[in-house]
TIVOMI-34053 format. One record per residue (C-alpha): chain; x, y, z; residue number from 1. Coordinates in steps of 0.001 Angstrom, whole numbers, m for minus. Layout:
# TIVOMI-34053
[A, [X, Y, Z], NUM]
...
//
This chain:
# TIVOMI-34053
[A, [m36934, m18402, 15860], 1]
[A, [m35435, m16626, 19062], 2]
[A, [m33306, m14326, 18543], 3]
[A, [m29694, m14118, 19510], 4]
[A, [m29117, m11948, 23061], 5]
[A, [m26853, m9398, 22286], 6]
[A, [m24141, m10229, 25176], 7]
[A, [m21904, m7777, 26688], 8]
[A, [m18068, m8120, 27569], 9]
[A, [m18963, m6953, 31094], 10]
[A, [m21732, m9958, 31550], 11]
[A, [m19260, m12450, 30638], 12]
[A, [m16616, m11589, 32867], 13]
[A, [m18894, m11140, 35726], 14]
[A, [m20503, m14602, 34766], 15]
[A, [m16561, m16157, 34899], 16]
[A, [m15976, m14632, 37991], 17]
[A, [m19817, m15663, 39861], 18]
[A, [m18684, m19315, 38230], 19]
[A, [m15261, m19287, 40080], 20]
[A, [m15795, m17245, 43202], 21]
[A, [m19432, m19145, 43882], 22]
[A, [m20096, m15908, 46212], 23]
[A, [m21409, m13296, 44971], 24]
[A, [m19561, m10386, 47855], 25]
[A, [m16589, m12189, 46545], 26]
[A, [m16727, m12096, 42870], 27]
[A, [m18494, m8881, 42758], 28]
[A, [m15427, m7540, 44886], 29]
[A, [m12985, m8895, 42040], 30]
[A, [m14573, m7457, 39465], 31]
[A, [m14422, m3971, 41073], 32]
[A, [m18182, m3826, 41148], 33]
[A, [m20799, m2833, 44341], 34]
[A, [m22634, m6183, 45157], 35]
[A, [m25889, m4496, 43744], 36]
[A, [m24571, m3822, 40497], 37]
[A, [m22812, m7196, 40014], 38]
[A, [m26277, m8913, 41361], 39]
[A, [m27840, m6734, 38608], 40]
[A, [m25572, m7788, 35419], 41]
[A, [m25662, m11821, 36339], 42]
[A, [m29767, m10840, 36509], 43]
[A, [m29210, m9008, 33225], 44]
[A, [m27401, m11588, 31506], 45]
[A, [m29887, m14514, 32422], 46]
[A, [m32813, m12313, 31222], 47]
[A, [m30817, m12105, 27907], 48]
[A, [m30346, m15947, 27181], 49]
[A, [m33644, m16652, 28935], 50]
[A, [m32851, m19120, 31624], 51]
[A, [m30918, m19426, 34852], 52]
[A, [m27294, m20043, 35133], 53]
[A, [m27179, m20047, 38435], 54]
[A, [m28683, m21478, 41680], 55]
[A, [m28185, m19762, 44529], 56]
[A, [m29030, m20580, 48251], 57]
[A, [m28035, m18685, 51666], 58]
[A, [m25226, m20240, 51536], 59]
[A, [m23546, m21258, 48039], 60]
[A, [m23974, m20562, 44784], 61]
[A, [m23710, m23180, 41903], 62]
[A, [m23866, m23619, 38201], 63]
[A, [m27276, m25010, 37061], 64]
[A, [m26806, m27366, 33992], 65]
[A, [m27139, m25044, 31534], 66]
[A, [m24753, m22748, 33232], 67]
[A, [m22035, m25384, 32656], 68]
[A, [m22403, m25595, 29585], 69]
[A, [m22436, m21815, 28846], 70]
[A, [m18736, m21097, 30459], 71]
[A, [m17018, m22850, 27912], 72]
[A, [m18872, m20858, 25346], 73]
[A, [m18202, m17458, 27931], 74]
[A, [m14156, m18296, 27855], 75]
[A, [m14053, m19153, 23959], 76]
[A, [m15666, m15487, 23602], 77]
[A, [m13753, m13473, 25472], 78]
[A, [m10791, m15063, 24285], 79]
[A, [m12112, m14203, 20698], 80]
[A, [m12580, m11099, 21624], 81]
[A, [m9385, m10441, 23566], 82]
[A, [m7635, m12109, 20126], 83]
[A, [m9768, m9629, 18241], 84]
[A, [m8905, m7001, 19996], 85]
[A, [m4973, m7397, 20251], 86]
[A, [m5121, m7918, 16933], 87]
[A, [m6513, m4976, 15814], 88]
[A, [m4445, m2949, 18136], 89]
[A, [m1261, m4284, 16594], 90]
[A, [m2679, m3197, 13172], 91]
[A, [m3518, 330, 14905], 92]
[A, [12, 447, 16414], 93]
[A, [1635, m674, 13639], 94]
[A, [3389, m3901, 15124], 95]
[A, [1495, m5948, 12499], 96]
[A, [m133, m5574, 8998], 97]
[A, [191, m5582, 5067], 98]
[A, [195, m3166, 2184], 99]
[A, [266, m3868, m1484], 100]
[A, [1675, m1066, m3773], 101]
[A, [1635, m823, m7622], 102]
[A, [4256, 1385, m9204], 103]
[A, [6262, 1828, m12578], 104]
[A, [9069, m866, m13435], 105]
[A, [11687, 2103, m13496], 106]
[A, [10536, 3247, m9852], 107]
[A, [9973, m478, m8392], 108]
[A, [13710, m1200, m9259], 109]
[A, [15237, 2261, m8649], 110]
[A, [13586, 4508, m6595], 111]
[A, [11115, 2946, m3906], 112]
[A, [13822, m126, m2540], 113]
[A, [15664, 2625, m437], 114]
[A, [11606, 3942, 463], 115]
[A, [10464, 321, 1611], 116]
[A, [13813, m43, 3734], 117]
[A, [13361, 2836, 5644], 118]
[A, [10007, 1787, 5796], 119]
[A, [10330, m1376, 7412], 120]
[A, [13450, m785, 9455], 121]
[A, [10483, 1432, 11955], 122]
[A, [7954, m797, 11122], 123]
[A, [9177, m4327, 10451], 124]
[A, [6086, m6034, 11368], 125]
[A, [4375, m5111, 8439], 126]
[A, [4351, m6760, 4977], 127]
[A, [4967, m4947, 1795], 128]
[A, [4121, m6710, m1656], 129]
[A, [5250, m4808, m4770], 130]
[A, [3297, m5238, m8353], 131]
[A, [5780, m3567, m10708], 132]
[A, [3889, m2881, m13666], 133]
[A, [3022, m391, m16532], 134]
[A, [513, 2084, m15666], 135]
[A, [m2671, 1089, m16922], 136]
[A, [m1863, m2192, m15169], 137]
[A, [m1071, m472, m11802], 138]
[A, [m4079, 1596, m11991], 139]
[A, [m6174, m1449, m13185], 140]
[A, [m4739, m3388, m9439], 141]
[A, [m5955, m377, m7808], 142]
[A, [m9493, 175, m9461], 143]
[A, [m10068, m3785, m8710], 144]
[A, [m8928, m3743, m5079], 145]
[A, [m5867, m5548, m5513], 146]
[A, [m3444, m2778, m4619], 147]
[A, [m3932, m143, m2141], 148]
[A, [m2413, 2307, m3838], 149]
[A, [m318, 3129, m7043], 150]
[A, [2372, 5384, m8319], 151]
[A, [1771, 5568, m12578], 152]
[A, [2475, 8071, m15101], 153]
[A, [m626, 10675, m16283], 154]
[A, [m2510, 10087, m19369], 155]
[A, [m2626, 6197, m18520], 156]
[A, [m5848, 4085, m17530], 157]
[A, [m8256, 6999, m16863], 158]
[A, [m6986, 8276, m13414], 159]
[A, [m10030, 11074, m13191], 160]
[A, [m12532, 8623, m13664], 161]
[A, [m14550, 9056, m10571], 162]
[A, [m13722, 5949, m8715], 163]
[A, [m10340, 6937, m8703], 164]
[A, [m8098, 10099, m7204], 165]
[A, [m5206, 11176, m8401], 166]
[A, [m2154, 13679, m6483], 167]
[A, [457, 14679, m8144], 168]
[A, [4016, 13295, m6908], 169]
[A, [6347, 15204, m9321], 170]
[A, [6998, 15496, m12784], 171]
[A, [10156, 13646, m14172], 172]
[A, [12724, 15510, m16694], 173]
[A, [14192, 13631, m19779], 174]
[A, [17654, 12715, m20720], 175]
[A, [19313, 11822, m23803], 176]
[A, [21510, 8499, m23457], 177]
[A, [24170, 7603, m25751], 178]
[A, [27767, 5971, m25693], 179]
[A, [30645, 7982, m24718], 180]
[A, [31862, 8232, m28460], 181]
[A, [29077, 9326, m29872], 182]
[A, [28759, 12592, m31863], 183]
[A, [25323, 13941, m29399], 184]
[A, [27858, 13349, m26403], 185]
[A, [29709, 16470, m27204], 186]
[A, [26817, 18122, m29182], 187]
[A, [26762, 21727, m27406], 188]
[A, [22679, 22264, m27863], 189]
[A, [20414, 19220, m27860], 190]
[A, [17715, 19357, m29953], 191]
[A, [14749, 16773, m31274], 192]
[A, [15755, 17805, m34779], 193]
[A, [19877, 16979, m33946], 194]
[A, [18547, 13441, m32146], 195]
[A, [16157, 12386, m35203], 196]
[A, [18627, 11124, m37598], 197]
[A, [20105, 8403, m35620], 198]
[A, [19352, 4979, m35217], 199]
[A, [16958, 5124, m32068], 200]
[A, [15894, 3102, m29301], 201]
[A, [12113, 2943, m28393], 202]
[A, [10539, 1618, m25530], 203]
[A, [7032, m60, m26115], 204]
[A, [3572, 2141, m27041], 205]
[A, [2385, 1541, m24006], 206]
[A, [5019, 2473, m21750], 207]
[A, [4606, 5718, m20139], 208]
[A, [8003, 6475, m21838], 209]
[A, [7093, 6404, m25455], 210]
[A, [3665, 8138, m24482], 211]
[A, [5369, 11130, m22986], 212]
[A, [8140, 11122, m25897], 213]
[A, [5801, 10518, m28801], 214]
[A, [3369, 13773, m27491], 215]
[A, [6246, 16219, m27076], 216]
[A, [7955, 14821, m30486], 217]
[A, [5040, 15406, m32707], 218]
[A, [5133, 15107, m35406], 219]
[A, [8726, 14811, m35318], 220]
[A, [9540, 11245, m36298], 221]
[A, [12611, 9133, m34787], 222]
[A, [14678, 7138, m37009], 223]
[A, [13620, 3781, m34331], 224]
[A, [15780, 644, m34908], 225]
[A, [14195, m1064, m32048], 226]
[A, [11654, m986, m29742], 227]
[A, [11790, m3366, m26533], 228]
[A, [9689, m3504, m23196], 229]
[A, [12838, m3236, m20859], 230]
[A, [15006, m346, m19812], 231]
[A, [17834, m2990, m19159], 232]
[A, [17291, m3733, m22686], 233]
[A, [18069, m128, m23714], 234]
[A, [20614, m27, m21957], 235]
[A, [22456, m3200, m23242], 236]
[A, [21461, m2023, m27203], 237]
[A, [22986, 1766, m26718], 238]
[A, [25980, 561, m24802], 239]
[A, [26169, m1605, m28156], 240]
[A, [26240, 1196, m29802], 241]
[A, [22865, m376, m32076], 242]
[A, [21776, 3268, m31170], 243]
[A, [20576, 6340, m28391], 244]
[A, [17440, 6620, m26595], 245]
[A, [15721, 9257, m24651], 246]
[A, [14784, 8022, m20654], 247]
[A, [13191, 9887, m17650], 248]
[A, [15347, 11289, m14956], 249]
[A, [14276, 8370, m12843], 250]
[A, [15594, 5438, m14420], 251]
[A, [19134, 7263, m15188], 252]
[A, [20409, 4339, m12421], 253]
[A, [20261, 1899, m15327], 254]
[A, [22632, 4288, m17762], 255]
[A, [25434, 4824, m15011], 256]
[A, [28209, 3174, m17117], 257]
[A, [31935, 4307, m17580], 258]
[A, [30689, 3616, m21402], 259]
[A, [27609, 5866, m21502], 260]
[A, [26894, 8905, m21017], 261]
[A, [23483, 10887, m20230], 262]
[A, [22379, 14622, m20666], 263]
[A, [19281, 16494, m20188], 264]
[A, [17151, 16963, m22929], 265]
[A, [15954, 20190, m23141], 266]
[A, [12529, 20390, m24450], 267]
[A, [9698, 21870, m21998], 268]
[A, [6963, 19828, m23671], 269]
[A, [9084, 16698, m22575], 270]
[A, [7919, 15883, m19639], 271]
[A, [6220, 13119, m17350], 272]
[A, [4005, 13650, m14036], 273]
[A, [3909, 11014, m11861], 274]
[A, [597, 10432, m9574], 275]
[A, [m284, 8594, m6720], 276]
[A, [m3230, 6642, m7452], 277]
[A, [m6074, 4982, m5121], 278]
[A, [m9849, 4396, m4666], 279]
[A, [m11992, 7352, m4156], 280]
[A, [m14118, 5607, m1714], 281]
[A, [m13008, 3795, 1459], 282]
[A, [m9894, 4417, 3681], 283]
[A, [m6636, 3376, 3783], 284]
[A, [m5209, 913, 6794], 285]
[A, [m3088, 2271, 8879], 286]
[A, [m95, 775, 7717], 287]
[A, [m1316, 1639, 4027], 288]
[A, [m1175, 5699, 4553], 289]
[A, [1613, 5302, 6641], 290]
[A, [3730, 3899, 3530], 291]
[A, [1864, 5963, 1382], 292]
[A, [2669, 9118, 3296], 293]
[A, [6322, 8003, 2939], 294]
[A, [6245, 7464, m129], 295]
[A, [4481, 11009, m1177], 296]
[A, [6888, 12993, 1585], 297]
[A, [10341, 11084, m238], 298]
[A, [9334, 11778, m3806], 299]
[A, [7788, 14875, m3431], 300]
[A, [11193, 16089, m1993], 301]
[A, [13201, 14777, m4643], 302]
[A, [14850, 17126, m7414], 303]
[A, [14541, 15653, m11116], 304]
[A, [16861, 18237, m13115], 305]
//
């Protein structure tokens, strides 16, 4: 089987311009070339795909058969290549591309919106898609390829497993969240023994909530009257006055009611680090580390008292 000539850009475009000019002083003059050297790559390129393209006499030069039917094959691949190669330089330049995040519910609907707009009001040619998921699920898109990058909690989905990297964004405070009327509203010193006797609200085990709360709590137990997946849910269940909960700094947008009111918890232990999570191996696009370094230089600056 013969092998496939490895064909330069420069060979086709002095092919094109032999096939148009049928001269070679004057096709060697429009591609900017000394007649000897444009003589030389028509010679090389024949040599490559084994058979003349050309005939040439004293005076003209024509397109043998199987030259004709090579220069639609010539134009079809430098247009590919030109397509190719505009296309990658919008990617490069930022005019085109896509990126795929995975982050935390409370950060997906809070935090990042005001991220991505700034993001694509510079670059609006690229796509964002948003998973907004727990952490072991955002880690999981990220360890299977499916997101680029992710912003989880620690102590979720094995982030120092060793196809995985993990820099730390900031670590989120906790606040106490109760109605207006309620007793811990004017209480002067918060405490996890002065929050345990009332009805609580949980969120779900495997939130990155209740992880975080149930370390720094042990093995202090809450009196929990429900436990729900959705911090809208909270929400709607303390403003009911069904109970209080305990929420990160970063979802206090959902609590911002003339009804409720929210106060920092002060317990050291009660804490929760946020990471930004992505494959060990490989590079990011372009667009990818541009929105991730947006991402890392907005939340890294942010202060979560």
């Amino acid at each position: 089987m013969r092998k496939t000539p490895d064909l330069s850009t420069r060979q086709l475009r002095a092919f094109l311009a032999l096939a148009e000019h049928r001269n070679f002083t004057r096709a060697a003059q429009s591609s900017h070339l000394s007649q000897p050297a444009f003589s030389a790559l028509i010679r090389t390129l024949e040599d490559a795909v084994g058979t003349r393209l050309f005939d040439r006499d004293t005076r003209s030069v024509q397109l043998t058969p199987e030259g004709r039917l090579f220069e639609g094959s010539a134009r079809r691949l430098l247009d590919d290549m030109g397509s190719a190669m505009g296309d990658l330089a919008d990617h490069v330049e930022r005019r085109k591309g896509r990126v795929r995040v995975a982050a935390l519910p409370s950060l997906a609907a809070g935090w990042l919106p005001a991220v991505f707009a700034e993001f694509m009001q510079a670059w609006p040619g690229i796509r964002i898609d948003l998973d907004d998921a727990l952490s072991d699920a955002c880690i999981a898109l990220v360890r299977s390829g499916q997101a680029d990058f992710a912003i989880a909690a620690s102590g979720a989905g094995g982030t120092a497993d060793g196809d995985l990297r993990a820099r730390k964004l900031c670590t989120d405070r906790f606040h106490l969240v109760c109605r207006a009327d309620h007793p811990l509203a004017r209480e002067p010193r918060l405490t996890a023994k002065k929050i345990a006797p009332y009805p609580f609200i949980q969120m779900a085990r495997n939130s990155s909530v209740r992880q975080a709360l149930d370390a720094a709590l042990h093995p202090q137990r809450l009196n929990a009257v429900f436990e729900v997946e959705h911090l809208a849910t909270v929400m709607g269940l303390v403003e009911a006055g069904l109970g209080i909960s305990v929420v990160p700094a970063l979802t206090l947008f959902h609590f911002q009611r003339e009804t409720l009111v929210t106060r920092p918890l002060p317990l050291p232990s009660l804490t929760r680090t946020l990471y930004m999570v992505q494959r060990r191996e490989g590079s990011l696009s372009v667009a990818a580390q541009t929105l991730h370094d947006l991402i890392v230089a907005r939340l890294g600056s942010l202060r979560l008292d």
